[in-house]
C-alpha positions in Angstrom: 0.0 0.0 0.0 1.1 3.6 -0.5 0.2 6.3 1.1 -3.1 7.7 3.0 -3.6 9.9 -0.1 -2.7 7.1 -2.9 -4.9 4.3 -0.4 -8.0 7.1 -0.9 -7.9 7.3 -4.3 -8.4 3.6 -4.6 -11.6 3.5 -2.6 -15.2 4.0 -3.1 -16.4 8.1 -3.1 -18.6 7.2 0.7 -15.8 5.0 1.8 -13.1 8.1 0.8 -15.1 10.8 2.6 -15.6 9.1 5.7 -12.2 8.2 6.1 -10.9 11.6 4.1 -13.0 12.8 7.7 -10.8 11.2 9.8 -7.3 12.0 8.4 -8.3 15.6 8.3 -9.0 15.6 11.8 -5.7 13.8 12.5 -3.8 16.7 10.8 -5.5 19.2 12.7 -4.5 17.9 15.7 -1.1 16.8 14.7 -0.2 18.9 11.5 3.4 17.8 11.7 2.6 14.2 10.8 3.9 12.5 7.9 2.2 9.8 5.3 3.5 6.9 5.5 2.5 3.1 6.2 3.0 1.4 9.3 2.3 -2.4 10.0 1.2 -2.6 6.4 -1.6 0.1 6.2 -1.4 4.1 5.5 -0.4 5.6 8.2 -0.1 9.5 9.5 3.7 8.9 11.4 5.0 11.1 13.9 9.1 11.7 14.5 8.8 8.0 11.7 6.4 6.2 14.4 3.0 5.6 13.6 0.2 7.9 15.4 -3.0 6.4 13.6 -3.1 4.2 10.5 -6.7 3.6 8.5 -8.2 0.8 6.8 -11.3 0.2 4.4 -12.9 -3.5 4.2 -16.2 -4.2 2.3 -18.4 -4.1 5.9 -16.9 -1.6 7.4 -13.9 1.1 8.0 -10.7 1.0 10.7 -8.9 3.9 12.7 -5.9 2.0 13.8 -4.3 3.7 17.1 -1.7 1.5 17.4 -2.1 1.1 21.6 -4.9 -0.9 23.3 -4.5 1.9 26.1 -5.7 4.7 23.3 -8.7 2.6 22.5 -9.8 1.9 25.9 -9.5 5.3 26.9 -11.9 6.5 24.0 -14.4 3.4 24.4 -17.2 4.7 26.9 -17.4 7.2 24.6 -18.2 4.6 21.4 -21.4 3.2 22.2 -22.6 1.2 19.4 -19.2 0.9 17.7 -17.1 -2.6 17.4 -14.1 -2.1 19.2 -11.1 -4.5 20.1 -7.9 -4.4 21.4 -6.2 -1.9 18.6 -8.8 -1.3 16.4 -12.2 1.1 16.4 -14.6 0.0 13.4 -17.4 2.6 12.1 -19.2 2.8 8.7 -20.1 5.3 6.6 -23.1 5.4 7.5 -22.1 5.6 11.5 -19.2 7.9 11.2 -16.9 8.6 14.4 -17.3 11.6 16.1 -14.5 14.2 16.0 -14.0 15.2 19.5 -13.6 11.3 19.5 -10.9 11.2 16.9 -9.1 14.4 18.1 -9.3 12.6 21.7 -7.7 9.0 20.1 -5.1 11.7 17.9 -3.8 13.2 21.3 -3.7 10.3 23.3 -1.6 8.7 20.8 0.3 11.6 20.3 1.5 11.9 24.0 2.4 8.3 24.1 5.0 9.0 20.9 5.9 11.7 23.1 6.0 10.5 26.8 
């Protein structure tokens, strides 16, 4: 895979705005990360570790925070989403909130720089 941009070119228009959604919140919040992949899925990196990587499948689409902690931390706020140890799953049609992804990009971010 290359990167974030080349991965949302490849996808379906709802399937690119929904995750388009997320990556801009991302850079907002951490404007100084870098495309990239990390554990073989685009990634937004941070100092060349991965902050938050993002997948696409036919049933639904993945925010990858790379740290269990990260997605417990944000899970009493994502009733009604699928959840499990390093992943959060949505849909188009259920998109994730953005205090939610801001929250999941600043946790992660402080981890990189604890």
């Amino acid at each position: 895979m290359g990167t974030i941009s080349d991965y949302l070119d490849g996808l379906a228009p709802d399937q690119r705005e929904a995750l388009q959604r997320v990556v801009d919140v991302a850079r907002r919040v951490a404007p100084e990360a870098e495309e990239g992949t990390s554990y073989g899925m685009p990634a937004l990196r941070l100092d060349g570790r991965p902050l938050v990587g993002i997948t696409a499948s036919a049933r639904h689409l993945s925010l990858f925070p790379f740290s269990p902690a990260v997605v417990e931390a944000v899970a009493p706020d994502l009733g009604g989403f699928s959840l499990s140890k390093g992943t959060i799953r949505f849909t188009v049609d259920q998109p994730l909130p953005e205090p939610v992804v801001e929250q999941v990009v600043r946790l992660r971010r402080a981890e990189l720089e604890a």
